[in-house]
Every structure is written in C-alpha cells, then in structure tokens.
C-alpha positions in Angstrom: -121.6 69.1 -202.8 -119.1 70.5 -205.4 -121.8 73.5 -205.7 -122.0 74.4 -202.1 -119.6 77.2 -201.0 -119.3 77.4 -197.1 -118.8 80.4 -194.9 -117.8 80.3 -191.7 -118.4 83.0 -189.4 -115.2 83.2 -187.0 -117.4 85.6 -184.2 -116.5 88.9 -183.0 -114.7 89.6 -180.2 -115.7 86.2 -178.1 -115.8 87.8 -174.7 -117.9 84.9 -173.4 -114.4 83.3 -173.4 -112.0 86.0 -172.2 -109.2 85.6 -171.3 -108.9 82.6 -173.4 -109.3 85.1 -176.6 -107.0 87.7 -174.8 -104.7 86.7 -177.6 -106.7 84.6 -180.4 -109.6 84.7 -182.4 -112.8 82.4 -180.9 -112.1 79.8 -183.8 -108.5 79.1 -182.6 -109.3 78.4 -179.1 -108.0 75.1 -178.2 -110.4 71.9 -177.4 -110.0 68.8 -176.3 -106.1 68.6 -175.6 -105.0 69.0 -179.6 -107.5 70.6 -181.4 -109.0 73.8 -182.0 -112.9 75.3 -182.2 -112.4 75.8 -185.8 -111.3 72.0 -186.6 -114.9 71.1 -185.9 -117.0 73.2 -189.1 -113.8 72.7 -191.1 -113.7 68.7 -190.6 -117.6 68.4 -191.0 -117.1 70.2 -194.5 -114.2 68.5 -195.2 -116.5 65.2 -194.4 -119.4 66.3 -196.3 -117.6 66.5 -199.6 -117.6 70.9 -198.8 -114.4 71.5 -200.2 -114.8 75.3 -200.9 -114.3 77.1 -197.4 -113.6 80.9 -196.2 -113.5 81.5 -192.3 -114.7 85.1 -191.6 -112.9 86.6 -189.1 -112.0 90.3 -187.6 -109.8 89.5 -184.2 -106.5 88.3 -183.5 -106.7 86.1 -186.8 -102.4 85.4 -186.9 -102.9 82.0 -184.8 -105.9 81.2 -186.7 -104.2 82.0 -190.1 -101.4 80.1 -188.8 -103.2 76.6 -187.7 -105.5 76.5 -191.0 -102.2 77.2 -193.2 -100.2 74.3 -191.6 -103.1 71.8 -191.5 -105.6 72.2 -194.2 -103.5 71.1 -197.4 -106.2 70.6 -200.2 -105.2 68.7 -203.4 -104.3 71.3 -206.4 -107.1 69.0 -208.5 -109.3 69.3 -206.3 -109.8 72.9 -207.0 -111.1 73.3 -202.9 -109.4 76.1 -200.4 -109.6 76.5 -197.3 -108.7 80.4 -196.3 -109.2 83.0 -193.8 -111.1 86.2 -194.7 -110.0 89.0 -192.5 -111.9 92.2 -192.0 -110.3 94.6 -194.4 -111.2 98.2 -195.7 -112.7 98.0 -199.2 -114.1 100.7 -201.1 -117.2 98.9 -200.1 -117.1 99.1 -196.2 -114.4 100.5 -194.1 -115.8 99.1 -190.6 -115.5 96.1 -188.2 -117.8 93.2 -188.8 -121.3 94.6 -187.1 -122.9 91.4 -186.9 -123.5 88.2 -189.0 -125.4 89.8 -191.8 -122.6 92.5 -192.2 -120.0 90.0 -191.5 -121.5 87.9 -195.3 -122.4 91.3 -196.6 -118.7 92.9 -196.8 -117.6 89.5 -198.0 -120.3 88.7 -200.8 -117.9 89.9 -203.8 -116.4 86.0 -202.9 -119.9 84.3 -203.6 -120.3 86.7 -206.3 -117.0 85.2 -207.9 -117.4 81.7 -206.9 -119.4 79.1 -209.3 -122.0 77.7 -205.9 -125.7 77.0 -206.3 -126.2 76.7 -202.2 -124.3 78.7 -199.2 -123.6 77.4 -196.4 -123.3 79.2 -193.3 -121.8 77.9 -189.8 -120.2 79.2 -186.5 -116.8 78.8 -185.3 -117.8 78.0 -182.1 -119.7 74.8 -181.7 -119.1 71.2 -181.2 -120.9 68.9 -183.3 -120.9 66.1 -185.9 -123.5 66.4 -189.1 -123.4 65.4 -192.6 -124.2 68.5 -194.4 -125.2 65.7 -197.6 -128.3 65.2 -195.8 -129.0 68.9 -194.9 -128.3 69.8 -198.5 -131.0 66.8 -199.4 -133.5 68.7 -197.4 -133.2 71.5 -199.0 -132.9 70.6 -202.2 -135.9 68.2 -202.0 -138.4 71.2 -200.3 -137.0 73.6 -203.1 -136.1 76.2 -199.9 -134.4 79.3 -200.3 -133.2 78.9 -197.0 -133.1 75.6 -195.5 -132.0 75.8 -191.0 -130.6 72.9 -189.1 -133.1 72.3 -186.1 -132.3 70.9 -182.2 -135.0 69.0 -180.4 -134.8 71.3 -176.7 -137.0 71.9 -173.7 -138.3 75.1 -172.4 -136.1 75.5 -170.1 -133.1 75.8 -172.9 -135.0 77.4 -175.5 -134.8 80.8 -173.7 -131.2 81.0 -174.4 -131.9 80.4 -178.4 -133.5 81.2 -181.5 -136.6 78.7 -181.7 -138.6 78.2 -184.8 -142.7 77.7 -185.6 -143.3 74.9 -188.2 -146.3 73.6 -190.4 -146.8 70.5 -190.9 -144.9 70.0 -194.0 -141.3 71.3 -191.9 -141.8 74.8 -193.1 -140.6 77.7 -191.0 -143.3 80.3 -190.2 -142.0 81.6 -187.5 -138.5 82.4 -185.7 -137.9 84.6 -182.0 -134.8 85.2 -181.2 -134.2 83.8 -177.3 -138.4 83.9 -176.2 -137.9 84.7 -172.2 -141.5 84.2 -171.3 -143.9 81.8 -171.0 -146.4 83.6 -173.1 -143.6 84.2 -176.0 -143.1 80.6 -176.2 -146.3 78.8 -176.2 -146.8 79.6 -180.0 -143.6 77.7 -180.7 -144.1 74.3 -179.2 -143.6 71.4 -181.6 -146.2 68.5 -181.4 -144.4 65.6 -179.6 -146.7 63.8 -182.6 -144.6 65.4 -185.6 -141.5 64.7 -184.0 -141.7 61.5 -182.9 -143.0 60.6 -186.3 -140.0 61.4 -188.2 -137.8 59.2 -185.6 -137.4 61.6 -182.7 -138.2 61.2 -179.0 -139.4 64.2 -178.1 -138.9 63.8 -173.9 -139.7 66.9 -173.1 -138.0 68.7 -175.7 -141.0 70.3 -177.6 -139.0 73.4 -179.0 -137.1 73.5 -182.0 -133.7 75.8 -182.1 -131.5 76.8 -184.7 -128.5 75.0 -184.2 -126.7 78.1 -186.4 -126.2 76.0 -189.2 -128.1 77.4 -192.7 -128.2 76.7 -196.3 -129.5 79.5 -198.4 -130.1 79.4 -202.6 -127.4 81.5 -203.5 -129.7 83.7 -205.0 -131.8 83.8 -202.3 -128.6 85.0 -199.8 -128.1 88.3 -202.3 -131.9 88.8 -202.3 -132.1 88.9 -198.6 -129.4 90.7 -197.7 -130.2 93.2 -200.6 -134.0 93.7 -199.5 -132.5 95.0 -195.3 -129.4 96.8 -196.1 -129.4 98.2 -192.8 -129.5 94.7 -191.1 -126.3 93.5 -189.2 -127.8 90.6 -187.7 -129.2 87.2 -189.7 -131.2 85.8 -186.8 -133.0 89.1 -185.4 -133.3 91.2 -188.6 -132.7 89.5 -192.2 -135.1 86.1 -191.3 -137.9 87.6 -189.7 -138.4 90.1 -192.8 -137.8 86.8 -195.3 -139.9 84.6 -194.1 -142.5 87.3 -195.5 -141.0 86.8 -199.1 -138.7 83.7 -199.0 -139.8 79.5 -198.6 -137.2 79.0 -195.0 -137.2 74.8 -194.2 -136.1 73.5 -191.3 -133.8 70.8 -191.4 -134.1 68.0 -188.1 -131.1 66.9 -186.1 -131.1 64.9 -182.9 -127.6 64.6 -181.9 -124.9 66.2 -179.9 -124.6 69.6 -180.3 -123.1 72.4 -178.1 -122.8 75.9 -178.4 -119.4 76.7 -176.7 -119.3 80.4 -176.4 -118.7 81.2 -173.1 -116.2 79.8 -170.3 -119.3 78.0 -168.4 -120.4 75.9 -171.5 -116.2 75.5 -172.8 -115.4 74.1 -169.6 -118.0 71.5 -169.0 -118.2 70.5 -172.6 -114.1 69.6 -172.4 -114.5 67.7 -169.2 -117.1 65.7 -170.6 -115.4 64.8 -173.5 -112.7 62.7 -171.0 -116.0 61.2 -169.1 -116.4 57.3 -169.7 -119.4 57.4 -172.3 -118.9 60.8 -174.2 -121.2 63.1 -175.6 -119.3 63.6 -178.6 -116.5 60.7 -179.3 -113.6 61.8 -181.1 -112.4 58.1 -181.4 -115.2 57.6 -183.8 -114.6 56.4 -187.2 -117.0 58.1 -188.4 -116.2 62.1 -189.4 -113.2 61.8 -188.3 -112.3 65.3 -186.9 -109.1 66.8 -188.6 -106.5 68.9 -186.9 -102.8 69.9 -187.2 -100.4 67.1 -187.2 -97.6 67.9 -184.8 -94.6 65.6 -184.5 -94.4 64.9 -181.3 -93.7 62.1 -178.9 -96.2 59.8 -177.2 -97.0 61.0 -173.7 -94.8 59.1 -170.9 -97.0 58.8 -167.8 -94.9 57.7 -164.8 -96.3 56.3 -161.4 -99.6 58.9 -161.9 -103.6 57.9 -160.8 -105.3 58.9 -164.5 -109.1 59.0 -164.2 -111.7 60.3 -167.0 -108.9 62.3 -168.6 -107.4 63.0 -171.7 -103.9 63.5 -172.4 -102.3 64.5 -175.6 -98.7 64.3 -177.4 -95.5 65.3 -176.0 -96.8 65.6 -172.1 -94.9 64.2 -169.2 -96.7 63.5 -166.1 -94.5 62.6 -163.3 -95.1 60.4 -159.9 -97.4 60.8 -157.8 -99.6 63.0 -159.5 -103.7 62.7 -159.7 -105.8 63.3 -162.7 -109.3 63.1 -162.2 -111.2 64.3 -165.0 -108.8 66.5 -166.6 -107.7 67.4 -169.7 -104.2 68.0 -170.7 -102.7 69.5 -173.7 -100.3 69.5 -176.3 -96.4 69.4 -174.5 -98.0 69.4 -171.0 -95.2 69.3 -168.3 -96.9 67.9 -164.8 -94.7 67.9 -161.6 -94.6 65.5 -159.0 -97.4 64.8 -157.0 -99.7 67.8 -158.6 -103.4 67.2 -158.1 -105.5 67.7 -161.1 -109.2 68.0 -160.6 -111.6 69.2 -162.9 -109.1 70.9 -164.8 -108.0 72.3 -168.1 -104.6 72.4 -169.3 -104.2 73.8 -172.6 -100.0 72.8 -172.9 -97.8 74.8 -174.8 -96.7 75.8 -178.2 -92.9 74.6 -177.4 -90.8 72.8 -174.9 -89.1 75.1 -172.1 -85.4 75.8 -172.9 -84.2 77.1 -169.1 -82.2 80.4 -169.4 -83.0 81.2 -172.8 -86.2 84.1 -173.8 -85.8 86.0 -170.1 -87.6 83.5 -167.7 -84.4 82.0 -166.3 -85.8 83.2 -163.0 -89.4 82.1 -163.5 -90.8 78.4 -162.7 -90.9 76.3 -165.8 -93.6 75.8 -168.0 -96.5 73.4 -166.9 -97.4 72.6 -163.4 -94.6 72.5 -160.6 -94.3 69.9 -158.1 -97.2 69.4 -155.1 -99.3 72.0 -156.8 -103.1 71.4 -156.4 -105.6 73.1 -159.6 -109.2 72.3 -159.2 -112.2 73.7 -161.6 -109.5 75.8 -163.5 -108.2 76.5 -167.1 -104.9 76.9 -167.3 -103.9 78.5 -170.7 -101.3 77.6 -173.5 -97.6 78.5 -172.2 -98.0 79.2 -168.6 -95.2 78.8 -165.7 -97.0 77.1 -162.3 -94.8 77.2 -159.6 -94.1 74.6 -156.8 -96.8 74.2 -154.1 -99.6 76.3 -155.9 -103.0 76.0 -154.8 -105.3 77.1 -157.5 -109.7 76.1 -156.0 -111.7 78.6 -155.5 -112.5 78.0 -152.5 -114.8 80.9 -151.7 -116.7 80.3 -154.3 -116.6 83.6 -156.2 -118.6 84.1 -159.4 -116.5 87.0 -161.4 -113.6 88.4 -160.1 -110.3 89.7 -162.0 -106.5 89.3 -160.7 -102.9 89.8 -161.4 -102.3 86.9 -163.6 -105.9 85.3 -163.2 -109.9 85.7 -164.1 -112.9 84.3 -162.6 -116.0 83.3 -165.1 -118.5 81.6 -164.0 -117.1 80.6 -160.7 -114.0 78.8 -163.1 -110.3 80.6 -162.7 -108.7 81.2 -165.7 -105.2 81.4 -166.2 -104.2 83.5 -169.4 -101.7 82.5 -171.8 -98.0 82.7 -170.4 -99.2 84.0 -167.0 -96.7 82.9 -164.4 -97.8 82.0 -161.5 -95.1 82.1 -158.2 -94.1 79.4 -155.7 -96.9 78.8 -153.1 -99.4 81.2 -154.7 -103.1 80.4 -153.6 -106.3 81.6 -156.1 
C-alpha cells in the first residue's frame, strides 16, 4: 500500500445539497452528529495502510482546509500527508475544475512528482466501509490497468448509475453511464450464476455499478488522460474510449454503500444511521472512522423521551423534550419540551455567549422551548425561537424562503439562519 497515491475528488459545486454547501465544500458537510463527508475516504485510506492523500477541491475549501489540518496529524516518519489541493491558476490551466478528468488532469504534476505504482481515485461524498488491500489485490492479481469497485443493484437503481458489462473472467467490456431504458440495460445484466459463485446473493440485483471507487496503473492514468485531452469527465468520456486500448477489472463489493449527493439520499442515510440495526455502524471496531477530536463535555440529557437518535458531545437537551429518530450535533442546545421528529441538527461551531457578536436581540442558538421540527435539517449555528413549528405540512416538493429551502419535500435551514418566535414553515 506504500505505492498507492490516493486522490480524492472533493466535487464541484454540490447543488444536490444546497443550502447545506451555501458555505462549504461537499466534503465538509457534516454526518452523523460529529463527522464530516470527507472523514469517510480519508479513514478508509487511513485504514487501508493509504497514507499518501490529496483531496481535490475548487469551492468554499476554508472549512475543509480547516477540519483536515486540525485532525489528520500524520507521523513525520511516516512520510504520508494528508492535504487539500485547491483549484489554482497554473501556467497549465487557468479554469475551474470541468469535470473529474479535468479535475486529475490540472493536478497530475503531483502523480508526476510522487514515487506510486497504483492511483487511487474516490469521491468525497459517499458512505461506505472497504479495505482498499483487497481492491489493490484485484488488481494487482488481473494485471489491470484500471481496476473499478462494483455494487450488486437492481434495475430499478441502476438507471441512476454507471453499470458495467463483464466476461467471465471479471473483465470490463462494457460501461453506460445511467442506462434509462429497458432496451439500454438488457446487455448489462450479470448472471445471478457468476455472482452467486463468488459469494454473492444476487436477489434481484443483476446489475453491476460503479461504486466511484478506481485504481488505475499509474501509467495507465497518464496514457488515458493523454490519449482524450478534450475529455472532462472519467465515467462518460476517458473509460469508454479505454476500454478500446486499456485491460479495466471490476473489483466485487457487497456491502453498504451510499451515494450521498443530494438532500433526499443525505437525509435518509443520517436517520438511518440512529435506527436500531444500522446500515453502516460507526461503533464498529472494525475501520474505525476518524474525525476531529473536540474537547467537549458528555451530553447531559435531562427528563427527555430519546428514541433511535444520536446525540453527540457538548449538547444539552432539556425536560420534556421528544427525540424520535433524530440526530443531534456537536454543541446542540434543545429547549424544553421541543419535539424532534425525523430531524437533523447539525449543532454549532461554539457555545452562545448572549450580548456579545450582535444577536443580543435574537433567540439563542439551538432549538427554543415548545418548538416542534419534523422532516427538517437544521444547519450548523442557527437561532430557533420559542414555539416554532417547522413540518411541512403541505407537503411541498421545492420551494425557497426567507431563512429556509425545500428539497425534496425536506426544509432546510441554512447555517446561522435565525428563525423568530412562533414562526411556522
């Protein structure tokens, strides 16, 4: 693993989570009550013996900067590095990151300079657990030029990804980016016979993804990306003109993995986390998932109903409050007898000091007292007032307001949005 150099491609813009990257780069987006969307590549690397990391990013990197400088402390003798690569003008390229294939191309002077046999590429915007030792294995073992790591889906999801055509042997002859028909994806369906031989039940789940997750021969990156020079995208332009020239392997995984891109798929995946048998456990002892350490006290819960909820360091939840499947973040501050259902609350970056910054006037931070938040995401460092109703109730797919959004039918409070006394959304 000490010749495997890992990129990490930090997105563009991310408006499949607006507002919650009003202010921050997709990577930094907070999950889970502590951590953030970046902790989860970073920790499987750091897991998988991938010492040797750069994050590519182009947006509202200073929070981003700012969490991976604070937690990711690599030994000096370890010779690994952890760093952000913003886009910058070079005498090379002077634009914004057009897509994933630009996004490596601007920054390939770093493999160039760096001593890696493999490269390998991830987003910053999934949840997942994978030993990249046995990915590497695959590849290595196939001699690939560029090996993908593979999902097990049904039909129905496989219009919303890239699915691949195999041989018998695991070898990738094939790759269409999100097929939307029925005739587009009959070529692509995986014998329930060649998956379940190599341990997987196939139940229905006949199409093979990419999970986003590649190792390419170093090499074998520069000759791609040499031989389409126009290309900006990996997925619908570079592999479909290598897999003409260049051995692509697909790797097999068969557990949890979620694409959390958009405020739909961020929303349910968080809730589930708090859910009595999780999807993806971060109490496991196995890959442990890394994140900032932050000394802060335990939570104090006081007289509250808690049910399938998480709640992190440094809260206070007061009486008669209700959580029932929520998720509460970092320095959350819940009033009395608040009602939290199916909800989101991201905390804060610092405890409220009334009368100092200019909000003397305004409701503290958290939630205020006999407020009611149901299918919401309340952002980092936002004031709730007393008696706030925040539901929904009419049901409204998209909508924008003063000091809210609706995505997907789920209101989204932006970061430090205050919210007055007796306000209903």
């Amino acid at each position: 693993m000490q010749d495997v150099l890992s990129l990490i491609l930090g997105g563009g813009r991310g408006a499949g989570l607006y507002p919650l990257t009003k202010m921050r780069s997709e990577p930094a987006v907070p999950l889970g009550g502590k951590y953030r969307l970046i902790d989860i590549p970073v920790s499987n690397c750091i897991n998988s013996g991938v010492n040797r990391v750069y994050v590519l990013t182009q947006f509202l990197s200073v929070s981003l900067h700012r969490h991976i400088g604070a937690t990711y402390k690599l030994s000096p003798f370890s010779h690994g590095f952890i760093e952000v690569l913003a886009a910058q003008q070079t005498n090379e390229a002077s634009d914004w990151y057009r897509g994933t294939a630009d996004a490596l191309r601007q920054n390939i002077r770093y493999v160039h300079g760096d001593r890696c046999r493999e490269v390998l590429v991830l987003y910053g915007d999934q949840l997942y657990r994978m030993d990249f030792r046995r990915l590497l294995r695959t590849h290595r073992e196939t001699k690939a030029d560029v090996t993908l790591a593979v999902l097990p889906v049904t039909a129905a999801q496989a219009a919303a990804y890239g699915v691949v055509r195999l041989d018998d042997t695991g070898r990738v002859t094939g790759f269409v980016e999100k097929p939307g028909t029925s005739a587009a994806l009959a070529p692509l369906r995986t014998a329930a016979g060649w998956l379940e031989a190599r341990g997987v039940a196939a139940r229905g789940r006949e199409y093979l993804a990419s999970m986003g997750i590649y190792v390419f021969r170093r090499d074998a990156l520069l000759h791609l990306l040499d031989a389409v020079p126009s290309a900006n995208d990996l997925a619908i332009e570079v592999f479909p003109h290598g897999l003409q020239t260049h051995r692509f392997q697909a790797h097999l995984f068969d557990g949890f993995w979620e694409d959390l891109g958009t405020i739909r798929s961020y929303h349910a995946v968080n809730l589930a986390l708090a859910s009595d048998n999780p999807p993806f456990n971060f109490h496991s002892p196995e890959g442990v998932i890394y994140t900032h350490m932050r000394n802060l006290p335990a939570a104090r819960i006081n007289g509250a109903r808690v049910a399938q909820s998480l709640v992190s360091d440094g809260c206070v939840i007061r009486p008669g409050t209700r959580l029932e499947r929520a998720i509460v973040g970092v320095r959350s501050q819940i009033g009395r007898n608040v009602t939290l259902r199916d909800a989101i609350v991201l905390g804060a970056n610092s405890y409220d000091r009334p009368g100092r910054g200019g909000v003397a006037a305004a409701p503290p931070l958290g939630v205020g007292d006999d407020s009611v938040l149901e299918g919401v995401i309340v952002d980092k460092n936002c004031r709730i007032g007393r008696g706030v109703r925040i539901s929904n109730q009419g049901k409204v797919g998209e909508a924008e307001g003063e000091n809210y959004v609706i995505r997907d039918g789920i209101v989204v409070i932006p970061n430090g949005a205050v919210i007055p006394d007796g306000t209903v959304i």
